[in-house]
C-alpha positions in Angstrom: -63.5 64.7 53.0 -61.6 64.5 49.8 -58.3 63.1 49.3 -56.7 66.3 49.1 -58.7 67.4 52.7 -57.4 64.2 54.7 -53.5 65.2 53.1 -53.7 68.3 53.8 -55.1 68.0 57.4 -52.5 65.4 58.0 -49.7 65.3 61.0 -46.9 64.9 58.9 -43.7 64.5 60.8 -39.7 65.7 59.7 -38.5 63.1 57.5 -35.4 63.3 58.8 -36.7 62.4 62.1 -38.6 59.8 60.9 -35.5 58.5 58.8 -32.8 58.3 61.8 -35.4 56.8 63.7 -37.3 54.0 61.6 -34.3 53.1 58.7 -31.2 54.5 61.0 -30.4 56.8 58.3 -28.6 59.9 59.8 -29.1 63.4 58.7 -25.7 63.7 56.4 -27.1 61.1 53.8 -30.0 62.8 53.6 -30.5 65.9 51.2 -33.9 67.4 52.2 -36.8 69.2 50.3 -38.2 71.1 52.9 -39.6 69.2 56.1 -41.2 66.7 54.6 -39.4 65.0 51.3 -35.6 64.1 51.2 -33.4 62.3 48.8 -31.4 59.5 49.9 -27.5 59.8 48.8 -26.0 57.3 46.9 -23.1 56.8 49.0 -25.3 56.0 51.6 -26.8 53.8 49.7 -23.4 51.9 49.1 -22.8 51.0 52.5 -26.4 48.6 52.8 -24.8 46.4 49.9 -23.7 43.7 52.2 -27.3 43.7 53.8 -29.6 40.9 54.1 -32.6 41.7 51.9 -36.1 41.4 53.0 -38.9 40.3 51.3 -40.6 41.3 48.0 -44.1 41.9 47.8 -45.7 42.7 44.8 -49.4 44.9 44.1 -50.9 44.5 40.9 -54.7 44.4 39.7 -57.0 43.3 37.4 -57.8 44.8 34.1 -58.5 48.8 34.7 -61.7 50.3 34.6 -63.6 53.5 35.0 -64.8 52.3 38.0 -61.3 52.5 39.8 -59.6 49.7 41.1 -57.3 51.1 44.2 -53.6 49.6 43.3 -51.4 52.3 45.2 -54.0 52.9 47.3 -54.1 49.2 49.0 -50.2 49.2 48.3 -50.0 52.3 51.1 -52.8 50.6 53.1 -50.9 47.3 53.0 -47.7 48.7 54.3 -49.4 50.2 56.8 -51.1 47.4 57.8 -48.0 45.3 58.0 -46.3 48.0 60.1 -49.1 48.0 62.6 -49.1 44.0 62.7 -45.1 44.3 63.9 -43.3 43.5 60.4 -40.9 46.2 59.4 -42.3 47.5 55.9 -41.5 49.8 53.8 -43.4 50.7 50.6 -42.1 51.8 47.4 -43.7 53.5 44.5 -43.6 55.3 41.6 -43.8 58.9 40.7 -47.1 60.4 39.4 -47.0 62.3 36.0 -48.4 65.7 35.4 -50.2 64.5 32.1 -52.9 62.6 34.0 -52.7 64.7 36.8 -54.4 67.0 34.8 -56.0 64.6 32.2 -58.1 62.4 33.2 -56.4 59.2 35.6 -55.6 61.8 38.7 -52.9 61.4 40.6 -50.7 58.6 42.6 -50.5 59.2 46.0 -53.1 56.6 47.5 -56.5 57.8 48.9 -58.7 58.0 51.4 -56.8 57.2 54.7 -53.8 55.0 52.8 -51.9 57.8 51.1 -48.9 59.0 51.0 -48.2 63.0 51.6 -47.2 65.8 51.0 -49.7 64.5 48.7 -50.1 67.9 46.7 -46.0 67.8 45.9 -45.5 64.4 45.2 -48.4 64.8 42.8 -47.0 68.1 41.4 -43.3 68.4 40.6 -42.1 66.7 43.9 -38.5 66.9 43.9 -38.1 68.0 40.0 -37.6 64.3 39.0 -39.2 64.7 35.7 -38.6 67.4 35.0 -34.7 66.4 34.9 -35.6 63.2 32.9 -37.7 65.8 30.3 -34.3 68.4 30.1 -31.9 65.1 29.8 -33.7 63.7 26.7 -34.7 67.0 25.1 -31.0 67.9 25.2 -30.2 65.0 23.2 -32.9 66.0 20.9 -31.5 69.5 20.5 -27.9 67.9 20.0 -29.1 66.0 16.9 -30.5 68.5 14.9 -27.4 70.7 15.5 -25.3 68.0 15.0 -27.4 68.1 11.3 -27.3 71.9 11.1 -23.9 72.1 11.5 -22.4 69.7 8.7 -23.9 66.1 10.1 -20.5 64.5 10.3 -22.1 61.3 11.5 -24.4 61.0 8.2 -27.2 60.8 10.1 -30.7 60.0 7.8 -33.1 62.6 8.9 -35.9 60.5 7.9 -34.5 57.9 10.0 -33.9 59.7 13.3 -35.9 57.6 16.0 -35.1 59.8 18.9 -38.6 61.9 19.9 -39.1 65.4 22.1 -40.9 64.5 25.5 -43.2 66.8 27.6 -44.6 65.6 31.2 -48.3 66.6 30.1 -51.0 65.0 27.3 -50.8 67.0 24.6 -52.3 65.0 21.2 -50.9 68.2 19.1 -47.3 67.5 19.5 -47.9 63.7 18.0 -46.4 64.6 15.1 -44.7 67.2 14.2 -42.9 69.4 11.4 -39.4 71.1 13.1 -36.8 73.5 12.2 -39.2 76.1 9.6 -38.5 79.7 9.3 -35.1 79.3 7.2 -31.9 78.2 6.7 -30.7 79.2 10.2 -33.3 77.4 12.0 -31.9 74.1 10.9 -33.2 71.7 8.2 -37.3 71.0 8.3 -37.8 67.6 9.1 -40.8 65.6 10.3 -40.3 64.8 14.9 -43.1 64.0 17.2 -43.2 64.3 20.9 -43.7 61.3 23.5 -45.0 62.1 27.3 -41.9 61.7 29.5 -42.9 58.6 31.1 -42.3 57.0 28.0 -39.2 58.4 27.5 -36.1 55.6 26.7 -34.2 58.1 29.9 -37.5 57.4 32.0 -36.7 53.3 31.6 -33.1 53.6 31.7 -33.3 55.7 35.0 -35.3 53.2 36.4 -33.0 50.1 35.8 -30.0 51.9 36.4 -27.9 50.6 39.0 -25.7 53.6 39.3 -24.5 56.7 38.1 -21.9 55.6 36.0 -24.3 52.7 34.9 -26.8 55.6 34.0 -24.1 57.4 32.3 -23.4 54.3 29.8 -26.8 53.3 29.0 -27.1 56.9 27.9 -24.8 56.6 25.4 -26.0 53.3 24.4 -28.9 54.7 23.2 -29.6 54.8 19.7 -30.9 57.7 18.2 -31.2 56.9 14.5 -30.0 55.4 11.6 -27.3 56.6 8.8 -27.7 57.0 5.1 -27.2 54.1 2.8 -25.9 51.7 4.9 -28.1 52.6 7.7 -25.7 51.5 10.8 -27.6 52.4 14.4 -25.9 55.7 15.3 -25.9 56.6 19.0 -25.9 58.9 21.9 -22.5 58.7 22.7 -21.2 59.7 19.2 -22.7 62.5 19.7 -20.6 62.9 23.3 -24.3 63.7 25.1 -24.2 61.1 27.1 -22.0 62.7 29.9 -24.2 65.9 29.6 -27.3 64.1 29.9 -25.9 62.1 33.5 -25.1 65.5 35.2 -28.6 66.8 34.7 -30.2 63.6 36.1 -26.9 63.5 39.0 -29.5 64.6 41.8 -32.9 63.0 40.1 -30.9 59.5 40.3 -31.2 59.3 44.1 -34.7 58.1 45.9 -37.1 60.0 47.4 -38.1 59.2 51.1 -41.9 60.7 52.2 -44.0 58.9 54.5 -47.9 58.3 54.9 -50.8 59.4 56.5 -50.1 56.9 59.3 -45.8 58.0 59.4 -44.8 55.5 57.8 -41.6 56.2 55.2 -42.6 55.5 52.2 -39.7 55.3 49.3 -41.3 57.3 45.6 -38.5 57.0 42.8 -39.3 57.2 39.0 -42.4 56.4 37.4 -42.6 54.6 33.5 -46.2 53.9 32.5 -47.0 50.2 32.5 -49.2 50.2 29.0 -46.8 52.5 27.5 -43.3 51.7 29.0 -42.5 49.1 31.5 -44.4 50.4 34.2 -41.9 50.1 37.6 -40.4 52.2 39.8 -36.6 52.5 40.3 -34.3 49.9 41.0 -32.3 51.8 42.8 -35.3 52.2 45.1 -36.3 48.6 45.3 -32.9 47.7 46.0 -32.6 50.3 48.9 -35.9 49.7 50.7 -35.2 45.8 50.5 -31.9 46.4 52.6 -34.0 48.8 55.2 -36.7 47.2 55.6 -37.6 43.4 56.4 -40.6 43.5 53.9 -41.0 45.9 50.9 -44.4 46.3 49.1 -44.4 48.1 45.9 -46.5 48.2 42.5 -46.3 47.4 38.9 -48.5 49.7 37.0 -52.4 49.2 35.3 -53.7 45.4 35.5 -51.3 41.9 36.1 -51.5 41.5 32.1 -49.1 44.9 31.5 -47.3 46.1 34.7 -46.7 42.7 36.9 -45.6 40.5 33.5 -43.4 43.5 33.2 -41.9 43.6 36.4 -41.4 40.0 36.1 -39.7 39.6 32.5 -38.1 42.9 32.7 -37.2 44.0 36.2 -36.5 41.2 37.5 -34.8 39.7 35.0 -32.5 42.5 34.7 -32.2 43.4 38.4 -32.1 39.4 39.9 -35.2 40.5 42.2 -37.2 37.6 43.8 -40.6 38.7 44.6 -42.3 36.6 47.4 -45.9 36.9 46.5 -48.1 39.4 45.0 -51.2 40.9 46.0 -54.4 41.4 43.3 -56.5 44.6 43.3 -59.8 43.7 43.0 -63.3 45.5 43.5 -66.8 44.3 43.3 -68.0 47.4 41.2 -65.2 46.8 38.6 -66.3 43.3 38.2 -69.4 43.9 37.7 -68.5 46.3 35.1 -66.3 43.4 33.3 -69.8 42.0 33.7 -71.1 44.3 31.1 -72.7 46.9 34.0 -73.3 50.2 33.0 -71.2 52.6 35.3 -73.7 54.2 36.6 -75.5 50.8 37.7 -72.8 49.8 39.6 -74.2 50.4 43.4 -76.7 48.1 42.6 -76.4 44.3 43.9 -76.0 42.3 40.7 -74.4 38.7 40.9 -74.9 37.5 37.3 -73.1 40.4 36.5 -70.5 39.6 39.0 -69.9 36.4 37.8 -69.6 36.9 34.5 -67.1 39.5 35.4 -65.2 37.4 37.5 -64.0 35.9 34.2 -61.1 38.5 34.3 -59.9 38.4 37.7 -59.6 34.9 37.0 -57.4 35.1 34.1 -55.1 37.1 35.8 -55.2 34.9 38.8 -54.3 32.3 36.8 -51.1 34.2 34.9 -50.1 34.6 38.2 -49.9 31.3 39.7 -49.3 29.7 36.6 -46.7 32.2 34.0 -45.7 34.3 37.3 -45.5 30.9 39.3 -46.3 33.2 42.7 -49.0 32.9 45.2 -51.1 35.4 45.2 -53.7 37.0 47.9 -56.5 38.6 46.4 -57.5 42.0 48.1 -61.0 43.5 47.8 -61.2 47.0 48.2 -64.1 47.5 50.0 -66.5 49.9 48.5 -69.7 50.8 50.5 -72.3 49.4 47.9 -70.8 45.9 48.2 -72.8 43.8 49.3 -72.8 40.6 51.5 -73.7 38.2 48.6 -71.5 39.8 46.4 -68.6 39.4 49.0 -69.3 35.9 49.3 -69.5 35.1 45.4 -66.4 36.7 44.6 -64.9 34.7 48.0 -65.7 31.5 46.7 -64.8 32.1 43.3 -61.1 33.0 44.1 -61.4 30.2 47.1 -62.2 27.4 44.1 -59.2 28.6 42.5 -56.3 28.1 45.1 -56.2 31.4 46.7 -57.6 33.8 49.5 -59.7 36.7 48.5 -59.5 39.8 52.0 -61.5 42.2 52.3 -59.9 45.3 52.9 -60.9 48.3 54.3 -58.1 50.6 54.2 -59.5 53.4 52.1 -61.9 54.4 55.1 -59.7 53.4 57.9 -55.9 53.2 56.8 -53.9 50.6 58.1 -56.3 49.4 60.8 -59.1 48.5 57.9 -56.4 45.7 56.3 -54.8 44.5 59.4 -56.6 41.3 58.0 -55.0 41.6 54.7 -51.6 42.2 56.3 -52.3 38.9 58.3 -52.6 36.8 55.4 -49.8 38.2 53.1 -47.6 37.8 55.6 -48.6 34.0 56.4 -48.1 33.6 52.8 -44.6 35.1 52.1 -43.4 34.2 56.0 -44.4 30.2 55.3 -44.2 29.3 51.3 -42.7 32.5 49.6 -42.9 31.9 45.4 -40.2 31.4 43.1 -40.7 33.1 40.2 -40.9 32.3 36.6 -40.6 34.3 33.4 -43.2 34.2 30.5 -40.4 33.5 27.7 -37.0 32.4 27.6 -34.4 35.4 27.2 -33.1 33.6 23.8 -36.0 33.1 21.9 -36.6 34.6 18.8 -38.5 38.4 19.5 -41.0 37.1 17.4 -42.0 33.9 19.9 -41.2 36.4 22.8 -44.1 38.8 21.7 -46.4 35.6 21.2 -45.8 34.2 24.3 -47.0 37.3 26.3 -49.9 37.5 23.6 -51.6 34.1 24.0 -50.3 33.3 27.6 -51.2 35.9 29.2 -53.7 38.3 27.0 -55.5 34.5 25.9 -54.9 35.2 22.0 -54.6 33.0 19.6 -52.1 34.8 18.1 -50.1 37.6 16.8 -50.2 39.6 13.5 -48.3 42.0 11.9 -47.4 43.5 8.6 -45.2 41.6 6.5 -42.8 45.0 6.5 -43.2 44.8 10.2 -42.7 41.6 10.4 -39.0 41.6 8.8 -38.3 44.6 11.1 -39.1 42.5 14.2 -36.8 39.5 13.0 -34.1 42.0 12.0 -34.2 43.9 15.7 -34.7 39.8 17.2 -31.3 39.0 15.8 -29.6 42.4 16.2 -30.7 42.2 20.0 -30.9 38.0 20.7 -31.2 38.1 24.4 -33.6 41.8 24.8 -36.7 41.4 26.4 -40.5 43.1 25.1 -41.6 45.7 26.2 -45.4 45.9 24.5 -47.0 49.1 24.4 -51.2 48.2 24.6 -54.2 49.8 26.4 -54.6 49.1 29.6 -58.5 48.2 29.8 -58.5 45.3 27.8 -56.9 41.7 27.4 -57.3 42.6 23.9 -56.0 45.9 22.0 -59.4 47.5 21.9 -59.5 48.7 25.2 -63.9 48.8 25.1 -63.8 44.9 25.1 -64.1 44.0 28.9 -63.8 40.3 30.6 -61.5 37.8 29.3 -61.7 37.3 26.0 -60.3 34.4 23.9 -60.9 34.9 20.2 -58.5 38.3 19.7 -55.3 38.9 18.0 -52.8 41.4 18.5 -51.8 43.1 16.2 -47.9 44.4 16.2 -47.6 48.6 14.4 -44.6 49.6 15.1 -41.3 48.6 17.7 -38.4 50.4 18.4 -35.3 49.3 20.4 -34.4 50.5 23.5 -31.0 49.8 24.0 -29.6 52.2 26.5 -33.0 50.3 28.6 -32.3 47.1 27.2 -35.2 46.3 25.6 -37.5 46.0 22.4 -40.5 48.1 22.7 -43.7 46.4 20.3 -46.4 48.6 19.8 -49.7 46.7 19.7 -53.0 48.4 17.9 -52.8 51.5 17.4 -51.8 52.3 21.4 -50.4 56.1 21.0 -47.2 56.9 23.0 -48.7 60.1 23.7 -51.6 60.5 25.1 -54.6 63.1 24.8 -56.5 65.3 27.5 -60.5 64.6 27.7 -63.4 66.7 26.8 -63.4 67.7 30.4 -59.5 67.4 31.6 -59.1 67.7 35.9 -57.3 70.8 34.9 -60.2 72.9 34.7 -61.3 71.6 38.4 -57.7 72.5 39.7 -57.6 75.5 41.6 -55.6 77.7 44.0 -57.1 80.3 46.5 -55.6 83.6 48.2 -54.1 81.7 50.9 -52.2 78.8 48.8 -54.4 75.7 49.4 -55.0 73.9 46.4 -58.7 72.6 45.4 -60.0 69.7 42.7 -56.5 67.6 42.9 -56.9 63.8 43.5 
């Protein structure tokens, strides 16, 4: 069956049965979505402050490739595992976006039997998250060019404005854009662009948000653009949108509790891209499902280069979380395509290939135990082609290196296929849990920040950028000393040219463009020429969606 099939044949139980029962959380904090979604209220939330926290447990992966990797879907399987092995787990993701929904990516709910349901509304418009993150920053849009309409008392450069439109869908049309035509009374014509919401400054500032009044402050903090002449930073709160923009994200601030195939809750709370953004989920949501639970898996989006350094330097700097270990995503098939395999040759035993391929899980092994300073468990998601040798080679190659490679069969048989997975992630985080360390030093100039993540962990020699750019970054590196980077680059690659596979050595990144997040609290560095908004593909998923007489919905994975 497809992914969709197993969801929707699923015995899904009431969550707030499932809540009272497993976290203790009676029906009156709970705000429920029908039978099967709820959020969790903040006051609620309150009273676990004073909670022992559990432990932290980390999923990344190696570089993506079209040969799919499995991240959320071993996270689901994992936390099932664990559950079935005695340990109290919860996991905690992120929310999927429409735009690859229907693009190209699919959707973020897990697969096979390790998913977490109802898969078809946490993959649609699940509790209206987004779509409150979209309307929050949209209305500070629309406040700016009235503000400008109407007199622009705050002398506000319209060339300058930095503050974008967002839409939850890939749309390459709305890049850049021309707004306010038709006449005087539809504003003055200035050049905009639009961002897809999980790039959205509200996006990241929603997900590090410790509460609402902390939400309500970093929304005023943001700056929107710059002023004539003297060309101060002008921001959201002079603009009084700030307060405005907290009530329509007052609901979309709490977490979401579902559970998975096996009923097992699951905690889904906001969902920034890791290539484009900084690729975590709330922490709001960490923070709750470390103080229900006595272990907590989540996910840091795309490979270990992008969403786990990310987590690290950004997250947990800002949050003080102490992940325990972290578990990498591996699959033969992808490795072999690092390898230089063609897709379409990839059920075919090929251990040259392999090992050449192998070149990339090991550099992110090694940022992990080395820059991360975490053990690590390698997990291979098993994939029926794999075959015994190849097992073995890609077994030995992670056993040379220090750590344990498990093969995991969770995708055809939920939690009971990585019961063995479970077994040694737990050994790991029960005996010798990690101390974490972060890439750069939170007072180094943003120029050495950028390069640090650049030849530590993408292997560059070094950086590059244009010698406009470069007195941008140093001006933004002393206006914001102690900001971490956020660097925007394609996902498939160590390098910014996401068709160069392995681990290369001999690359430079390139630096076009950063902006400063400060409502986030962070410098965003754009590397290559990685678009903040992305495009749909000759064939999109879209046109394989469908919806019969009866309601079910076809073609969504």
């Amino acid at each position: 069956m497809s992914d969709i099939e197993i969801a929707q044949q699923a015995n899904k139980k009431p969550i707030m049965e499932l809540a009272m029962k497993q976290c203790g959380i009676a029906p009156e904090h709970l705000e429920p979505y029908g039978h099967y979604k709820a959020k969790i209220s903040l006051d609620f939330i309150e009273t676990l402050k004073d909670r022992k926290d559990g432990k932290l447990i980390l999923t990344t992966a190696i570089s993506p490739t079209p040969a799919g990797e499995g991240k959320t879907t071993t996270s689901v399987g994992l936390a099932d595992a664990l559950n079935r092995i005695g340990k109290n787990t919860l996991v905690c993701l992120r929310e999927p976006s429409l735009g690859p929904c229907f693009g190209v990516k699919g959707g973020a709910a897990g697969g096979g039997y390790a998913q977490v349901v109802p898969m078809e509304d946490i993959n649609l418009h699940f509790t209206g998250d987004f779509h409150a993150i979209s309307t929050a920053h949209n209305l500070l849009s629309a406040m700016i060019d009235n503000h400008i309409h109407h007199g622009n008392e705050l002398n506000l450069d319209p060339r300058l404005i930095t503050w974008k439109r967002v839409v939850d869908m890939n749309d390459r049309a709305l890049r850049k854009i021309v707004n306010s035509l038709g006449g005087t009374a539809n504003g003055y014509p200035r050049e905009d662009g639009y961002d897809i919401t999980v790039a959205s400054e509200v996006m990241a500032i929603f997900c590090l948000a410790t509460s609402l009044m902390d939400l309500k402050k970093r929304l005023g903090d943001i700056v929107i653009g710059y002023t004539k002449g003297d060309r101060r930073p002008v921001h959201a709160r002079e603009l009084n949108a700030h307060g405005s923009m907290a009530v329509l994200l007052k609901d979309a601030i709490k977490p979401n509790l579902v559970q998975t195939l096996e009923n097992n809750l699951a905690i889904i709370h906001g969902g920034p891209f890791a290539n484009i953004a900084h690729g975590c989920n709330s922490v709001t949501a960490t923070r709750t499902a470390l103080k229900l639970a006595d272990y907590v898996v989540t996910e840091a989006g795309f490979g270990a280069d992008l969403g786990a350094e990310k987590f690290i330097d950004i997250k947990c700097r800002k949050a003080g979380l102490n992940p325990a270990a972290i578990v990498l995503v591996a699959t033969v098939r992808a490795l072999k395509y690092h390898g230089g395999v063609a897709k379409e040759d990839l059920s075919k035993e090929n251990l040259k290939a392999l090992e050449k391929g192998m070149e990339n899980l090991k550099r992110h092994l090694g940022n992990i135990q080395n820059h991360y300073g975490l053990p690590c468990v390698v997990s291979i998601n098993h994939f029926t082609a794999d075959t015994d040798a190849e097992i073995k080679l890609l077994q030995d190659s992670v056993t040379a290196m220090g750590s344990q490679a498990v093969v995991a069969r969770h995708w055809a048989h939920g939690g009971a296929g990585a019961e063995e997975l479970a077994r040694a992630v737990a050994a790991v985080v029960d005996k010798k849990p990690g101390k974490h360390k972060y890439v750069y030093d939170a007072k180094a100039p943003l120029w050495e920040k950028i390069e640090a993540i650049a030849t530590k962990i993408y292997g560059a020699v070094g950086i590059t950028a244009s010698g406009a750019m470069r007195k941008q970054i140093d001006t933004l590196g002393k206006e914001y000393p102690e900001f971490p980077v956020c660097i925007a680059k394609t996902q498939m690659s160590f390098t910014t040219d996401p068709a160069v596979r392995g681990a290369p050595t001999d690359h430079t990144v390139e630096i076009s463009e950063v902006r400063v997040s400060n409502g986030a609290g962070f410098i965003v560095a754009i590397a290559g020429n990685m678009m903040t908004m992305p495009g749909l593909p000759k064939v999109p998923s879209a046109v394989k969606i469908d919806i019969d007489e009866k309601g079910n919905i076809t073609g969504l994975f």
